[in-house]
PDBQT receptor file of N, H, CA, C and O in Angstrom, charges set to zero:
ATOM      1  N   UNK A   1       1.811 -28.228   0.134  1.00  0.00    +0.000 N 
ATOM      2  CA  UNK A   1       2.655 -28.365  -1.022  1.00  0.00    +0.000 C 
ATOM      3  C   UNK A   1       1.835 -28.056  -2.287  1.00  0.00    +0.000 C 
ATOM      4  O   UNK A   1       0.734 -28.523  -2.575  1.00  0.00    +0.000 OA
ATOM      5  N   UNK A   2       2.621 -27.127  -3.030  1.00  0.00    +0.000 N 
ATOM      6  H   UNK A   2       3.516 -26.747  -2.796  1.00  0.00    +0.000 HD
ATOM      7  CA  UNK A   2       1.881 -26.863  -4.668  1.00  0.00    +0.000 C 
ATOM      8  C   UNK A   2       2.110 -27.768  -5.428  1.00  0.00    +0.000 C 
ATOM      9  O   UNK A   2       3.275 -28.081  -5.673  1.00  0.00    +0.000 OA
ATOM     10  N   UNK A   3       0.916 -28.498  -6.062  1.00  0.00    +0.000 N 
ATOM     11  H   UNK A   3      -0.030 -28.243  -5.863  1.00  0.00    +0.000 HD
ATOM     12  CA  UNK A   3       0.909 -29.597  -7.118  1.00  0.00    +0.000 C 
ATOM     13  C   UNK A   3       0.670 -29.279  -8.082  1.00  0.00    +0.000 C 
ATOM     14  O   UNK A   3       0.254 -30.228  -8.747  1.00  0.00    +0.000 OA
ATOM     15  N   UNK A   4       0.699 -28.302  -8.653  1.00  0.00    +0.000 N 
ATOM     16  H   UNK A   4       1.037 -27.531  -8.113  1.00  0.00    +0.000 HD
ATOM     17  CA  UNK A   4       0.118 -28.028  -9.990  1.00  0.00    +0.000 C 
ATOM     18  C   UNK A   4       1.312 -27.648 -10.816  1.00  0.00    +0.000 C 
ATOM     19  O   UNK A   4       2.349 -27.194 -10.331  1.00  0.00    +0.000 OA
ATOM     20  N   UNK A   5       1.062 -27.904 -12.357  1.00  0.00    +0.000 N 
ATOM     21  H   UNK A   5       0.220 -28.273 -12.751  1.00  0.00    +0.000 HD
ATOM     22  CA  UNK A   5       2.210 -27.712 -13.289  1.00  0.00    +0.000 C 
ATOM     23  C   UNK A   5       2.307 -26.706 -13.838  1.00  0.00    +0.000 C 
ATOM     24  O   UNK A   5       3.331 -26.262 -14.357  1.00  0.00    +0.000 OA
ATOM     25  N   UNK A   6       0.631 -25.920 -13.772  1.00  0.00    +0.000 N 
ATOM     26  H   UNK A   6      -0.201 -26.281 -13.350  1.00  0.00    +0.000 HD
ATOM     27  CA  UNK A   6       0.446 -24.574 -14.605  1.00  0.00    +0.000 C 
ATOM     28  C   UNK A   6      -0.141 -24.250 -14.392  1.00  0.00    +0.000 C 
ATOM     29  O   UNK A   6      -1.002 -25.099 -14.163  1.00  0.00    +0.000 OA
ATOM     30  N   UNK A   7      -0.683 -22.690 -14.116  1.00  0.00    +0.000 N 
ATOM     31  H   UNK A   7       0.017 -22.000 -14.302  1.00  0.00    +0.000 HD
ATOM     32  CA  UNK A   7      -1.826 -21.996 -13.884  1.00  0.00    +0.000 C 
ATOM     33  C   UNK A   7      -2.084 -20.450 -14.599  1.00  0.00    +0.000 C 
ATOM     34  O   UNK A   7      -1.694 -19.483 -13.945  1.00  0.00    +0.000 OA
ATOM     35  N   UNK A   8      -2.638 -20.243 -15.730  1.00  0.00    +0.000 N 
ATOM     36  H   UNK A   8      -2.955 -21.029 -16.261  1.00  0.00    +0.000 HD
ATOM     37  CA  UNK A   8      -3.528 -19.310 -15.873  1.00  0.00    +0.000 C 
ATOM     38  C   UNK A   8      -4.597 -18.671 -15.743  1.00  0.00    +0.000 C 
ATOM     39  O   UNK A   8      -5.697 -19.187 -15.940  1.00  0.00    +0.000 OA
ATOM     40  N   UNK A   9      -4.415 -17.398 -15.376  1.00  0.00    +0.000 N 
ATOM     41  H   UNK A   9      -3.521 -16.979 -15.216  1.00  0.00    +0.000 HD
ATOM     42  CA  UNK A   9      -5.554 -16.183 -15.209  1.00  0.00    +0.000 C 
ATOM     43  C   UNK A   9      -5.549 -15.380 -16.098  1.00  0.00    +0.000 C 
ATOM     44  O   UNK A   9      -4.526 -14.856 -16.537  1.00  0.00    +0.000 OA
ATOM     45  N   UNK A  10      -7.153 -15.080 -16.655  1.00  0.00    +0.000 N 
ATOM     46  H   UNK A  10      -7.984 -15.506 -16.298  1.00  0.00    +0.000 HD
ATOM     47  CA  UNK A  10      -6.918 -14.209 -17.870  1.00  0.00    +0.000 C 
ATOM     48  C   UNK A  10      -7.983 -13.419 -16.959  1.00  0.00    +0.000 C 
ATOM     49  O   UNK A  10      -8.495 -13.811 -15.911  1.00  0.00    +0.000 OA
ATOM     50  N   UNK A  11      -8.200 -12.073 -17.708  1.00  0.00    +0.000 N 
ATOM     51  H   UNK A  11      -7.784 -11.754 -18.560  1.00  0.00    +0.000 HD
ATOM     52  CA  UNK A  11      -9.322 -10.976 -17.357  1.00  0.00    +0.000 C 
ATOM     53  C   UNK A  11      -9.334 -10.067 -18.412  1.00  0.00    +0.000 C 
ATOM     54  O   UNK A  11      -8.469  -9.350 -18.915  1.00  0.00    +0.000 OA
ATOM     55  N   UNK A  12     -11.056 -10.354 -18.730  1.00  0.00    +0.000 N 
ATOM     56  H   UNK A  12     -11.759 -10.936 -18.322  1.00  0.00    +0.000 HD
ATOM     57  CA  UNK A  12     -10.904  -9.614 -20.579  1.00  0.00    +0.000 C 
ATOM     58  C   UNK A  12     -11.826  -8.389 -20.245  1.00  0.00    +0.000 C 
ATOM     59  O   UNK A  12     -12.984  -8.801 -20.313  1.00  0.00    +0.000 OA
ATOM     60  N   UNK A  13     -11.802  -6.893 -19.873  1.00  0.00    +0.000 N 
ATOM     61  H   UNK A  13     -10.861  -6.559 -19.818  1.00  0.00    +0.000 HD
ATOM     62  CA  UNK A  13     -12.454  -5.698 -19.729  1.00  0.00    +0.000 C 
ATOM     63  C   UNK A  13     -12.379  -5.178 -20.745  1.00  0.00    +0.000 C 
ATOM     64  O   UNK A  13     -11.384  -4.888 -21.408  1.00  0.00    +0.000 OA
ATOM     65  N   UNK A  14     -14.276  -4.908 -21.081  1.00  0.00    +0.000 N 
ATOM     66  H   UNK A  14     -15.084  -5.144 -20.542  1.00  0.00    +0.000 HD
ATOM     67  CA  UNK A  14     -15.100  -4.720 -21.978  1.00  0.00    +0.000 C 
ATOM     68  C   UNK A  14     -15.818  -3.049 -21.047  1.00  0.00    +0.000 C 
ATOM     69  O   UNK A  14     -16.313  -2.975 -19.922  1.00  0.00    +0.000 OA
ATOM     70  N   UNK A  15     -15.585  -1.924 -22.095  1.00  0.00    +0.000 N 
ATOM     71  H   UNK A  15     -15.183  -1.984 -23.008  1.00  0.00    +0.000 HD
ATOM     72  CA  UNK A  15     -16.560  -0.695 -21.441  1.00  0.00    +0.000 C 
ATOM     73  C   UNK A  15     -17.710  -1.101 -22.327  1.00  0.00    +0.000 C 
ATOM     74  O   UNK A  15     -17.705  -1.718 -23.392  1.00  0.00    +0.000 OA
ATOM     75  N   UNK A  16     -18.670  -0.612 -21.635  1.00  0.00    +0.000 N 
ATOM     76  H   UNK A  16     -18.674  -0.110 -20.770  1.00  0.00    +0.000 HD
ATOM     77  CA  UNK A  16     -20.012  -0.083 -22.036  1.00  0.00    +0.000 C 
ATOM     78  C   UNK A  16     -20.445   1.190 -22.464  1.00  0.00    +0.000 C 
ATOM     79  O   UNK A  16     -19.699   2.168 -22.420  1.00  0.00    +0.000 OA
ATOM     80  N   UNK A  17     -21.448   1.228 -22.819  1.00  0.00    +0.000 N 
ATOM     81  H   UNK A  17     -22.053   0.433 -22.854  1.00  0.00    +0.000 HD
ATOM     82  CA  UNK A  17     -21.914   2.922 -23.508  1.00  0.00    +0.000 C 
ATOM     83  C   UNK A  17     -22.429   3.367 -21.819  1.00  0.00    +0.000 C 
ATOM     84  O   UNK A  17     -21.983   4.442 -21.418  1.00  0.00    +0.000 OA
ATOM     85  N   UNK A  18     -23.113   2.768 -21.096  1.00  0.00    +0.000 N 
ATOM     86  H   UNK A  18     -23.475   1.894 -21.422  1.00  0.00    +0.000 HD
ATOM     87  CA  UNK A  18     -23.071   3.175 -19.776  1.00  0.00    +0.000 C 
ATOM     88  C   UNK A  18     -22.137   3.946 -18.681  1.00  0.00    +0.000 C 
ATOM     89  O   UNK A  18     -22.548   4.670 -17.774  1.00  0.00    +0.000 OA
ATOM     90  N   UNK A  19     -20.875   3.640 -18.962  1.00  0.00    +0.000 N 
ATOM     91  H   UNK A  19     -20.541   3.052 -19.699  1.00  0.00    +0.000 HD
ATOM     92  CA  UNK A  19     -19.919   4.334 -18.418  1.00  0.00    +0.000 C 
ATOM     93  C   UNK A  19     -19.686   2.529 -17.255  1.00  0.00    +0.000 C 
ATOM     94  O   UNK A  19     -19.139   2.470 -16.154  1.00  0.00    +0.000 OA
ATOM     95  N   UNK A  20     -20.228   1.520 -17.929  1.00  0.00    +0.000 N 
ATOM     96  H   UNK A  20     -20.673   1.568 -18.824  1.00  0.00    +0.000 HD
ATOM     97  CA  UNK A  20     -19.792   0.544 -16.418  1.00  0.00    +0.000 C 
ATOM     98  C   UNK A  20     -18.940  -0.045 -17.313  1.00  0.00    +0.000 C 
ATOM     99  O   UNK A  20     -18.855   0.099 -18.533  1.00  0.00    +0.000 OA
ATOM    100  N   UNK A  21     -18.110  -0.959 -16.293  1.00  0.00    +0.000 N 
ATOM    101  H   UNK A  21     -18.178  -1.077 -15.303  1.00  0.00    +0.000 HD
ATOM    102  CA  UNK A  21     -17.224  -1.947 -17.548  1.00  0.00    +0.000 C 
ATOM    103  C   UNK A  21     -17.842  -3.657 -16.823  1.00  0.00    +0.000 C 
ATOM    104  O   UNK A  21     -18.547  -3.982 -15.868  1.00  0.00    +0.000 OA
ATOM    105  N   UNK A  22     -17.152  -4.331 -17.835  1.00  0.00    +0.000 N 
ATOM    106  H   UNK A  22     -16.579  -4.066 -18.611  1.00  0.00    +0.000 HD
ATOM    107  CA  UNK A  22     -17.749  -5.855 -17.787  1.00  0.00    +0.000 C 
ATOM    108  C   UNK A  22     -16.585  -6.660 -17.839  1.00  0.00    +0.000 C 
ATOM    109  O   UNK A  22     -15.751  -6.527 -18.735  1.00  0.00    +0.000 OA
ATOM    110  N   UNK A  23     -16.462  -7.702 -16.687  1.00  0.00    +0.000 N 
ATOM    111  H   UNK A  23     -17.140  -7.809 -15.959  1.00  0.00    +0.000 HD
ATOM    112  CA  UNK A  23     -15.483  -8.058 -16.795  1.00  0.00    +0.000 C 
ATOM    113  C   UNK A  23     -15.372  -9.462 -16.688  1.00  0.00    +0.000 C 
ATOM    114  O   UNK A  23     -15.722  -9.858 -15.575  1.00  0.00    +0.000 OA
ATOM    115  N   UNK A  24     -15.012 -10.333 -17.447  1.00  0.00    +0.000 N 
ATOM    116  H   UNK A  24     -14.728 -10.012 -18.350  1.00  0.00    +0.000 HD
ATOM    117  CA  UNK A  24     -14.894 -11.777 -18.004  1.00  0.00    +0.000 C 
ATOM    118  C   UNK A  24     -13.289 -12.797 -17.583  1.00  0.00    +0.000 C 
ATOM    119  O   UNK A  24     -12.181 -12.727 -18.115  1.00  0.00    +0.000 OA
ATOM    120  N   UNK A  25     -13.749 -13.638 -16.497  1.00  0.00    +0.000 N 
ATOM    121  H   UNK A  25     -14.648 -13.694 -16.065  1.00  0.00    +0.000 HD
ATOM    122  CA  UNK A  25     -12.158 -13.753 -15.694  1.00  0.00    +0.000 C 
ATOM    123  C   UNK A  25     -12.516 -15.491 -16.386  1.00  0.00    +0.000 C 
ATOM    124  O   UNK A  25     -13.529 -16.065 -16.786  1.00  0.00    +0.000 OA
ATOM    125  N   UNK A  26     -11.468 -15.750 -16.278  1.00  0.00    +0.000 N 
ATOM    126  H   UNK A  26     -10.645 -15.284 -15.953  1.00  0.00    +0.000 HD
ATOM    127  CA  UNK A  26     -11.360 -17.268 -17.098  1.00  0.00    +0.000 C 
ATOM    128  C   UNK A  26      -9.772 -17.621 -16.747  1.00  0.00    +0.000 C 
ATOM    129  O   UNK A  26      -8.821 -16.864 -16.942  1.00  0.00    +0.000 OA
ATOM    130  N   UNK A  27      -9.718 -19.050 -16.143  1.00  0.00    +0.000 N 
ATOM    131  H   UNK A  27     -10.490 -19.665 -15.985  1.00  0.00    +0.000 HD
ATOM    132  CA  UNK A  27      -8.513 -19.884 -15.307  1.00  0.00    +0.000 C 
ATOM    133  C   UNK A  27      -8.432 -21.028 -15.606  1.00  0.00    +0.000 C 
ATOM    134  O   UNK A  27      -9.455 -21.684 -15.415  1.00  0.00    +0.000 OA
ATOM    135  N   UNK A  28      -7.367 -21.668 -16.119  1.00  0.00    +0.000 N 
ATOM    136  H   UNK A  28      -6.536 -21.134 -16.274  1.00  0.00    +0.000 HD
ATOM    137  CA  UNK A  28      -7.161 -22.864 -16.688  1.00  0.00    +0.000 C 
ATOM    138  C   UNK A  28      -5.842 -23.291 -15.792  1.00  0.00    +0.000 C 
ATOM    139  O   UNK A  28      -5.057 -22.519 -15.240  1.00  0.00    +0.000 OA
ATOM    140  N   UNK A  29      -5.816 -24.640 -15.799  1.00  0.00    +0.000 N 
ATOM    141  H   UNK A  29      -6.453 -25.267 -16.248  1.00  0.00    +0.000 HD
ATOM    142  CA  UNK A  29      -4.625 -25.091 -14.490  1.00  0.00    +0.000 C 
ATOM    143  C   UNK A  29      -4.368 -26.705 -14.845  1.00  0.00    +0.000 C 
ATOM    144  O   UNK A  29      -5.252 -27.546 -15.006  1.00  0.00    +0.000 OA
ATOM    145  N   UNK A  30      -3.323 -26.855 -14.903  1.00  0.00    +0.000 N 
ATOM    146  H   UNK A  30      -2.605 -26.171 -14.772  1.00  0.00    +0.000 HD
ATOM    147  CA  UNK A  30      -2.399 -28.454 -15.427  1.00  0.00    +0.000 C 
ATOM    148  C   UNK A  30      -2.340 -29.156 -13.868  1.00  0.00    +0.000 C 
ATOM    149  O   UNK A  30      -1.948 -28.313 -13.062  1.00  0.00    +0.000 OA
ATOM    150  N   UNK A  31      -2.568 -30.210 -13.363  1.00  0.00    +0.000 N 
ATOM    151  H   UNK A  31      -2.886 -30.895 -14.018  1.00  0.00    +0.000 HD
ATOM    152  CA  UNK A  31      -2.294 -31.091 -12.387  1.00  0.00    +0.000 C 
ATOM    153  C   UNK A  31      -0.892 -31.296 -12.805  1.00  0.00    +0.000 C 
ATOM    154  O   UNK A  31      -0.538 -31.250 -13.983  1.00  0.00    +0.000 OA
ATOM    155  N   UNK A  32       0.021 -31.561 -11.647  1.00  0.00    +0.000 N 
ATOM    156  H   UNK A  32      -0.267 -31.599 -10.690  1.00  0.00    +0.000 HD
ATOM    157  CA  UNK A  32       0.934 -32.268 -11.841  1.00  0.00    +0.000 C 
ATOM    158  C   UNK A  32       0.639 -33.803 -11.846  1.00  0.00    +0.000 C 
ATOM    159  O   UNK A  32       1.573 -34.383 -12.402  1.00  0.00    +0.000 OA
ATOM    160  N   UNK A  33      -0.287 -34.623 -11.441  1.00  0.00    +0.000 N 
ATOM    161  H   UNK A  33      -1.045 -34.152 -10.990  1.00  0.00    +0.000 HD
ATOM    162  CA  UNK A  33      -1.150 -35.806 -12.035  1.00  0.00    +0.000 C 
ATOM    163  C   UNK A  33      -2.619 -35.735 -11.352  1.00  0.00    +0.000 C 
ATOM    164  O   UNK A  33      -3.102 -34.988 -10.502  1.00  0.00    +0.000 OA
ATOM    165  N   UNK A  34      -2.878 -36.305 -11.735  1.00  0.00    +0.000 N 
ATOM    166  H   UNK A  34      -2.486 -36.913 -12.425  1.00  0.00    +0.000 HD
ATOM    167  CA  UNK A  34      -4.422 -36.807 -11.880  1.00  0.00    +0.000 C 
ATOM    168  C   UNK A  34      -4.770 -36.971 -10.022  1.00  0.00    +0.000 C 
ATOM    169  O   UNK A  34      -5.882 -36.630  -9.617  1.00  0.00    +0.000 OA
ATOM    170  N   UNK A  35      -3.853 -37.440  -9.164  1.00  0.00    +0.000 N 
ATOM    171  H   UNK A  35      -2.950 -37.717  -9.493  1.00  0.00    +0.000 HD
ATOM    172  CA  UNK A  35      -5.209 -37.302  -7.983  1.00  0.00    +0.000 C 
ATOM    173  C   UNK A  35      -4.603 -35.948  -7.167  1.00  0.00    +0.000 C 
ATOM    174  O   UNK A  35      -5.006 -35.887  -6.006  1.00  0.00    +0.000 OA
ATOM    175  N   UNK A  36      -3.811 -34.987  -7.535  1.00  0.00    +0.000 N 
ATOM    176  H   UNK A  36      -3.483 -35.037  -8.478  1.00  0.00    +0.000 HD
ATOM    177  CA  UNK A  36      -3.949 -33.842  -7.143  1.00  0.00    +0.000 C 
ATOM    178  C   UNK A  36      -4.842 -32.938  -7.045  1.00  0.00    +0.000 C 
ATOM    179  O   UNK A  36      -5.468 -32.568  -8.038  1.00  0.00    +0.000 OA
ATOM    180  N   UNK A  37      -5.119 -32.260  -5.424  1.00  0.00    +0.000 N 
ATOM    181  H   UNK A  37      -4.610 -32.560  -4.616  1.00  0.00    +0.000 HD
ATOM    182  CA  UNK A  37      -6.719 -32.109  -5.364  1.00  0.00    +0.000 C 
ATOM    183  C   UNK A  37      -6.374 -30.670  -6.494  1.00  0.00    +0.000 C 
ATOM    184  O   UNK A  37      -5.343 -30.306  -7.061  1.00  0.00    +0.000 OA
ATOM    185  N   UNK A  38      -7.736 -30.144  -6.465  1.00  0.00    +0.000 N 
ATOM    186  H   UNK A  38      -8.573 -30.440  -6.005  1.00  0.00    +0.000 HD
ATOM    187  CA  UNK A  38      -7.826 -28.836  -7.598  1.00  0.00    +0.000 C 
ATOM    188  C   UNK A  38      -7.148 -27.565  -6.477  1.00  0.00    +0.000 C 
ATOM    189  O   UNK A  38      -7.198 -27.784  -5.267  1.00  0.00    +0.000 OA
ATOM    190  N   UNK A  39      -6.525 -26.245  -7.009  1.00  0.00    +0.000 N 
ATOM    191  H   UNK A  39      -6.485 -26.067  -7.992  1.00  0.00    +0.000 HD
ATOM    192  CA  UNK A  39      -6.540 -25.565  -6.401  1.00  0.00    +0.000 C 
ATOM    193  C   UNK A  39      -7.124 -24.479  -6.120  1.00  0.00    +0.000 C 
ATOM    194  O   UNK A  39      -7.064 -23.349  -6.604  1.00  0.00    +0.000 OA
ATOM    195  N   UNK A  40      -7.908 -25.100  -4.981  1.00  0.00    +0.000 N 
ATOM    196  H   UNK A  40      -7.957 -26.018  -4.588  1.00  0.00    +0.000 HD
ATOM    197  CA  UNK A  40      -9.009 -24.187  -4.504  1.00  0.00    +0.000 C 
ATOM    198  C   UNK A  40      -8.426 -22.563  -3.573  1.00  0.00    +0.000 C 
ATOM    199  O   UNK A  40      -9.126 -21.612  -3.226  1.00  0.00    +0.000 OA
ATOM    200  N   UNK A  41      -7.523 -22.687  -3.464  1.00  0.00    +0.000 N 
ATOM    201  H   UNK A  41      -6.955 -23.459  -3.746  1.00  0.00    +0.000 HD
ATOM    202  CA  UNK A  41      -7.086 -21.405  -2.671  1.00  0.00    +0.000 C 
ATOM    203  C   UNK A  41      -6.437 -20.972  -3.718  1.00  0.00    +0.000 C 
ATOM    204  O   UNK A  41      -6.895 -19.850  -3.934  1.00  0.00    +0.000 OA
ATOM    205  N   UNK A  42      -5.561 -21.237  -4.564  1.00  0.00    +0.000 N 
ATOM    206  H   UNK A  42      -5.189 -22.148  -4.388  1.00  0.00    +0.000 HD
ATOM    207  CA  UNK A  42      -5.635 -20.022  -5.051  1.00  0.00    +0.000 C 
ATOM    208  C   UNK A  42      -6.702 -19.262  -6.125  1.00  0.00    +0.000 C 
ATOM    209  O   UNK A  42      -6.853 -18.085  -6.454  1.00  0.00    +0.000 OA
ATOM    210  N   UNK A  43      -7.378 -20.550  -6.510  1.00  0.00    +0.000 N 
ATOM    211  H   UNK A  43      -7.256 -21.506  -6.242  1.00  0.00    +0.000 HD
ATOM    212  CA  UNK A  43      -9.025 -19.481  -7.105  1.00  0.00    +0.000 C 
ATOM    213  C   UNK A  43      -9.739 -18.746  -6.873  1.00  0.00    +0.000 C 
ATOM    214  O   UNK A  43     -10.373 -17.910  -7.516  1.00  0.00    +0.000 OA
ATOM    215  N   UNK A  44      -9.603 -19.303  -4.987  1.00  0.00    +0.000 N 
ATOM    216  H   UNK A  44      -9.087 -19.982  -4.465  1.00  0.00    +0.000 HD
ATOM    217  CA  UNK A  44     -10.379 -18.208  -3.895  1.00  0.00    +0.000 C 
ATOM    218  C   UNK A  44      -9.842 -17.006  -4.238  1.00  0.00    +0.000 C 
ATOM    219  O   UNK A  44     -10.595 -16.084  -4.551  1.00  0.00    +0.000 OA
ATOM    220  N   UNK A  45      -8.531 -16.852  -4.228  1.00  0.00    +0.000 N 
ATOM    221  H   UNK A  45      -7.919 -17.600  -3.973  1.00  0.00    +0.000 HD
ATOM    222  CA  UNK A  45      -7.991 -15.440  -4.114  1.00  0.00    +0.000 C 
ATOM    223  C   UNK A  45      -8.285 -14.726  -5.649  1.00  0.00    +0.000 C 
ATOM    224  O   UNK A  45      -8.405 -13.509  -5.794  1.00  0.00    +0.000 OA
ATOM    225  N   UNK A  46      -8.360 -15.559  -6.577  1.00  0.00    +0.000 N 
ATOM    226  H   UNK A  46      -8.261 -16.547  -6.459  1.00  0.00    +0.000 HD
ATOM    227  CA  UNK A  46      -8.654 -14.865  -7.519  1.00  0.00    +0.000 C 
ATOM    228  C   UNK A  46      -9.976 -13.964  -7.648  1.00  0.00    +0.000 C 
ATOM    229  O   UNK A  46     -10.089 -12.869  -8.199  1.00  0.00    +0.000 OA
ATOM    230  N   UNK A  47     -11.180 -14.920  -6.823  1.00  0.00    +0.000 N 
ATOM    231  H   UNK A  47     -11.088 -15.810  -6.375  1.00  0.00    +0.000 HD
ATOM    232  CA  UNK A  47     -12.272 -14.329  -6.430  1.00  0.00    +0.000 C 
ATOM    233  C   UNK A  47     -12.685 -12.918  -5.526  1.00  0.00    +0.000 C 
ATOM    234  O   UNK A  47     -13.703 -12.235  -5.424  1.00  0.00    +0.000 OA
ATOM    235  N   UNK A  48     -11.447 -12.886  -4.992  1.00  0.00    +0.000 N 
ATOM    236  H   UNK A  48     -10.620 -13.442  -5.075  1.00  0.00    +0.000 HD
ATOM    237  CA  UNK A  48     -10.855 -11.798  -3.917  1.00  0.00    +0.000 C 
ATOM    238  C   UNK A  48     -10.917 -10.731  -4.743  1.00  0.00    +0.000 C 
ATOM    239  O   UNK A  48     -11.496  -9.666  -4.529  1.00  0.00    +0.000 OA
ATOM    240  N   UNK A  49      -9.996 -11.217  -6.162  1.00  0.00    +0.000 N 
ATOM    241  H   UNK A  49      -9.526 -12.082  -6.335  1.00  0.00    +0.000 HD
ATOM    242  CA  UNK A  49      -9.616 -10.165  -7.017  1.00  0.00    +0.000 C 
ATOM    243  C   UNK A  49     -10.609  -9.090  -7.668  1.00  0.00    +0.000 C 
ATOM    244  O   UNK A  49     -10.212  -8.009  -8.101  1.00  0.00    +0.000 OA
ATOM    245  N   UNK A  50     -11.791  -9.459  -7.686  1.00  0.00    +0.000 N 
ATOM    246  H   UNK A  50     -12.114 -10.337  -7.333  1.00  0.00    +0.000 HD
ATOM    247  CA  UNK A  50     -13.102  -9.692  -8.268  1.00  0.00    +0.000 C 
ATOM    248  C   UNK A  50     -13.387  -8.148  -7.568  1.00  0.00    +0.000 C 
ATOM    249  O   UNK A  50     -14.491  -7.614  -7.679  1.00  0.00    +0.000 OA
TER     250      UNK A  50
């Protein structure tokens, strides 16, 4: 069961003079209360994203 109230994913791509790019992922997430565990699967997948 999903416990959470909210979940954002941001991803901020930055080029370089190199020709590489840089990329800055940042996730913020609301419990629906306090002993809801964290959600670790779907962060995993964000890591996937990576």
């Amino acid at each position: 069961m999903v416990q959470i109230a909210k979940m954002q994913v941001e991803a901020e791509i930055k080029a370089s003079a190199e020709k590489f790019y840089e990329v800055n992922w940042s996730t913020e997430y609301e419990k629906l209360n306090e002993d809801s565990p964290p959600p670790n699967k779907y962060l995993d997948f964000v890591l996937i994203l990576k």
